[in-house]
N, C-alpha and C positions, 0 to 999 in steps of 0.2 A: 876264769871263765867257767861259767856252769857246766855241767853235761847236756841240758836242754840247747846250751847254746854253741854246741859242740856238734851235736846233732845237726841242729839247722846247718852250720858251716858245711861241714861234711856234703849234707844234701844238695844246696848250693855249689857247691865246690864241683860236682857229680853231673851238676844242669838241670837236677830234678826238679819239679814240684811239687809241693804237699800231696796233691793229687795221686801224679804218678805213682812218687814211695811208697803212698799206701797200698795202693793199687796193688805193686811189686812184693809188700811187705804182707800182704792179705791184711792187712786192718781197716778200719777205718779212716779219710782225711781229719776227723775228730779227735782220734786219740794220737793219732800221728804230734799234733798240732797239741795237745797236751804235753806230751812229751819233750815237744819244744819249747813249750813257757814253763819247762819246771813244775806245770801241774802234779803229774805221774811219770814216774820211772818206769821203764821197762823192764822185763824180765830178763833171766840172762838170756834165753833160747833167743828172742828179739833184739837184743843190742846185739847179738852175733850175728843176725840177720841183718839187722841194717848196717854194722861194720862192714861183710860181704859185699854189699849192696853198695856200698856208698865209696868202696876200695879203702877201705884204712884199717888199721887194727883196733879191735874193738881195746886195745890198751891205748891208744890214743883218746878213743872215744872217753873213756873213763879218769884220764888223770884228774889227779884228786889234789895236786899240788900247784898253787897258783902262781900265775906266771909272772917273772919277775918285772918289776914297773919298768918298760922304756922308754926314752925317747927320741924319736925318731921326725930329724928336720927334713922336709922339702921344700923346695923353689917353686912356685905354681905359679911365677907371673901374677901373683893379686888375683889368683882364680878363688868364686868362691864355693865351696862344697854343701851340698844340699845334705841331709840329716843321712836320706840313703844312701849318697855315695859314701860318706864316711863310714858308713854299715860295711858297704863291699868291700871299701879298702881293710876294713880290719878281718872281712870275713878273708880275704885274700890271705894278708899275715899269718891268720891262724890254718889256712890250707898248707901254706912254704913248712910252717912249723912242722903240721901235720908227717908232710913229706921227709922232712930231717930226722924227724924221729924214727921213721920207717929204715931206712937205708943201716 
């Protein structure tokens, strides 16, 4: 998982909007939102701010080593999952993750 998309989780994770974190982060909602597609990276003074911000360690934010392929079955009754709930669910995983690594 990128750092951009590490970022957005965290954010997420938090209940923020692009909005907000800027807001909270002083930046713009533009570069906030670059920073989340992987356009630009942030500095370190700002990835410690948003780590702050977001509650994780900005070592979380940063890992560089890709996460190992799962799989992971559930029973949904024949439900079917629209593109963004599968967004959430994965953004969810990578919050749990998140937290395990903390502890």
């Amino acid at each position: 998982m990128s750092l951009g998309k590490r970022l957005k989780v965290a954010r997420l994770n938090k209940g923020l909007t692009q909005e907000e974190a800027a807001k909270h982060l002083g930046i713009t909602f533009q570069a906030l939102s670059n920073y989340e597609r992987d356009v630009r990276d942030p500095g370190t003074k700002l990835l410690k701010s948003m780590a702050e911000l977001y509650g994780v360690s900005a070592d979380a934010l940063l890992q560089i080593k890709p996460d190992p392929i799962e799989t992971i079955a559930a029973h949904h009754d024949g439900e079917e999952w629209t593109e963004e709930e599968l967004e959430q669910i994965e953004a969810f995983k990578e919050f749990i993750r998140m937290r395990r690594k903390q502890k």
